[in-house]
C-alpha positions in Angstrom: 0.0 0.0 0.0 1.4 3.4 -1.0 0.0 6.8 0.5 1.2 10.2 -0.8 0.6 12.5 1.8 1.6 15.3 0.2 -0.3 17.7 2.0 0.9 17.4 5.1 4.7 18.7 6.0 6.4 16.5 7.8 7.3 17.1 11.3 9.5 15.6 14.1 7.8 14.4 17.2 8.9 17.3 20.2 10.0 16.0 23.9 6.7 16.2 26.0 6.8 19.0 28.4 6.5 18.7 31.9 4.9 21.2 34.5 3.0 20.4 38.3 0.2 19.5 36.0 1.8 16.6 33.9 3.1 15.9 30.5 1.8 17.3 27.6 3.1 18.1 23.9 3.4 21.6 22.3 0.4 23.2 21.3 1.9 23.1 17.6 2.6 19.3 17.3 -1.2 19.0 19.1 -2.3 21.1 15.9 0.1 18.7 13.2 -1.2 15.8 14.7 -4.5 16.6 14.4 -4.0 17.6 10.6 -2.3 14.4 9.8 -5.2 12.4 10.9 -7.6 13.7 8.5 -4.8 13.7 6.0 -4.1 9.8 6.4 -8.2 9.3 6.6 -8.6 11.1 3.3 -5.4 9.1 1.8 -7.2 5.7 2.7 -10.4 6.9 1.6 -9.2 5.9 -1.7 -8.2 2.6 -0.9 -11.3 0.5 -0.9 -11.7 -2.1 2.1 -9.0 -1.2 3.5 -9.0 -1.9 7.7 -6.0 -1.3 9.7 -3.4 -3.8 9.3 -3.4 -6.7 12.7 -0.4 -8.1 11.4 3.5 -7.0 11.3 4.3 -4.7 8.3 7.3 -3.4 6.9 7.7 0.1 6.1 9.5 2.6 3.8 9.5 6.4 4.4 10.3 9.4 2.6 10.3 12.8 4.4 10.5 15.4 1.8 11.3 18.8 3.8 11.4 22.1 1.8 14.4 23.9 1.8 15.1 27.6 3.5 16.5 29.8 1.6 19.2 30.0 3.1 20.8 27.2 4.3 23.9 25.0 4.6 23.0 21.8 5.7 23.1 19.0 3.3 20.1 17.1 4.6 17.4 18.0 7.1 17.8 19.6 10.7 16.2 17.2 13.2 17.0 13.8 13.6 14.9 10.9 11.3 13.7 8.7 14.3 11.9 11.9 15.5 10.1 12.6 12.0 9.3 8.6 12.1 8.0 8.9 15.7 5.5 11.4 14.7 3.8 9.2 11.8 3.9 6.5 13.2 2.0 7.9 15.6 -0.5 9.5 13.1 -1.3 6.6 11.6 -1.9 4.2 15.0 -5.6 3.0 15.0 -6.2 3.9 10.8 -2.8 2.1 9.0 -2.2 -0.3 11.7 -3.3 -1.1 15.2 -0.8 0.3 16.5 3.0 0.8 15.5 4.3 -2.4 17.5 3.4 -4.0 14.4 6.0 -2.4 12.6 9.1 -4.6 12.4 11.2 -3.2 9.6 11.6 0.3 9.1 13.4 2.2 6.2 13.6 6.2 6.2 15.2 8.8 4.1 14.7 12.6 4.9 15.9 15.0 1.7 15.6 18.4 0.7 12.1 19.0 -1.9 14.5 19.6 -5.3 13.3 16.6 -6.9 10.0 16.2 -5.1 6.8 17.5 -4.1 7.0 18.1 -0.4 5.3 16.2 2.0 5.5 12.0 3.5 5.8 9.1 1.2 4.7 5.7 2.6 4.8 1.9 1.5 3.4 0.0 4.1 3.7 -3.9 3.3 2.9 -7.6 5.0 6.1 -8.7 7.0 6.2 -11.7 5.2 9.6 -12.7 5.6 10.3 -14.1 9.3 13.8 -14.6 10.6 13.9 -18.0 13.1 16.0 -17.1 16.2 17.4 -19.7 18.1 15.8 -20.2 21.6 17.9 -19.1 24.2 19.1 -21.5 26.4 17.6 -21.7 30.2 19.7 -21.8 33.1 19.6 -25.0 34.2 21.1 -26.0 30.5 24.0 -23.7 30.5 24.9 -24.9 34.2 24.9 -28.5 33.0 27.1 -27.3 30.2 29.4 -26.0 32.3 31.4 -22.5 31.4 32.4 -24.1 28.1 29.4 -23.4 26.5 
């Protein structure tokens, strides 16, 4: 599944703020957050049937950011797990359940010279499983001894 969410800027997910009365997030992320849900809603409008996904997906981003005029940073300021934070977020409850279901991320954050500003997403079925070996319980690695 591939949404174009071209109409909403991306945006890196702020540290809550604390005060006597608890944690909260800036007024402005409040606002983004908002927006992106009836961005994401309208994206999978368009995509008939479609209920959030129940089972792990893989997922591709693109953050396209547009560029100041005057800057001379190569890529975007704030860090990419912070931008991925706040759409993963956005999309809990409409794309998936909730974004424990993503097991395989892959992100990219670029200036808009090539591209129309805005979040790209491919959101796939983890099909692929990788088998880990069970580790070992206590008992075992005593009868092994230290060699083990």
């Amino acid at each position: 599944m591939l949404l174009r969410l071209t109409d909403l800027m991306p945006m890196p997910c702020p540290r809550p703020r604390v005060s006597r009365f608890g944690a909260y997030y800036p007024a402005g992320y409040r606002a983004w957050k908002r927006r992106a849900d009836r961005v994401v809603r309208s994206a999978l409008a368009g995509i008939p049937g479609h209920s959030p996904f129940s089972r792990p997906v893989a997922v591709s981003l693109m953050f396209v950011v547009p560029k100041p005029k005057k800057t001379k940073l190569a890529t975007p300021r704030p860090d990419i797990d912070n931008y991925i934070k706040a759409i993963f977020d956005a999309c809990n409850e409409l794309v998936w359940i909730d974004d424990t279901l993503v097991v395989e991320v892959q992100a990219v954050k670029m200036w808009a010279n090539a591209f129309e500003p805005g979040i790209y997403m491919t959101v796939e079925l983890d099909e692929h499983r990788i088998d880990i070996p069970a580790a070992r319980t206590v008992p075992a690695v005593r009868k092994q001894g230290r060699a083990g």
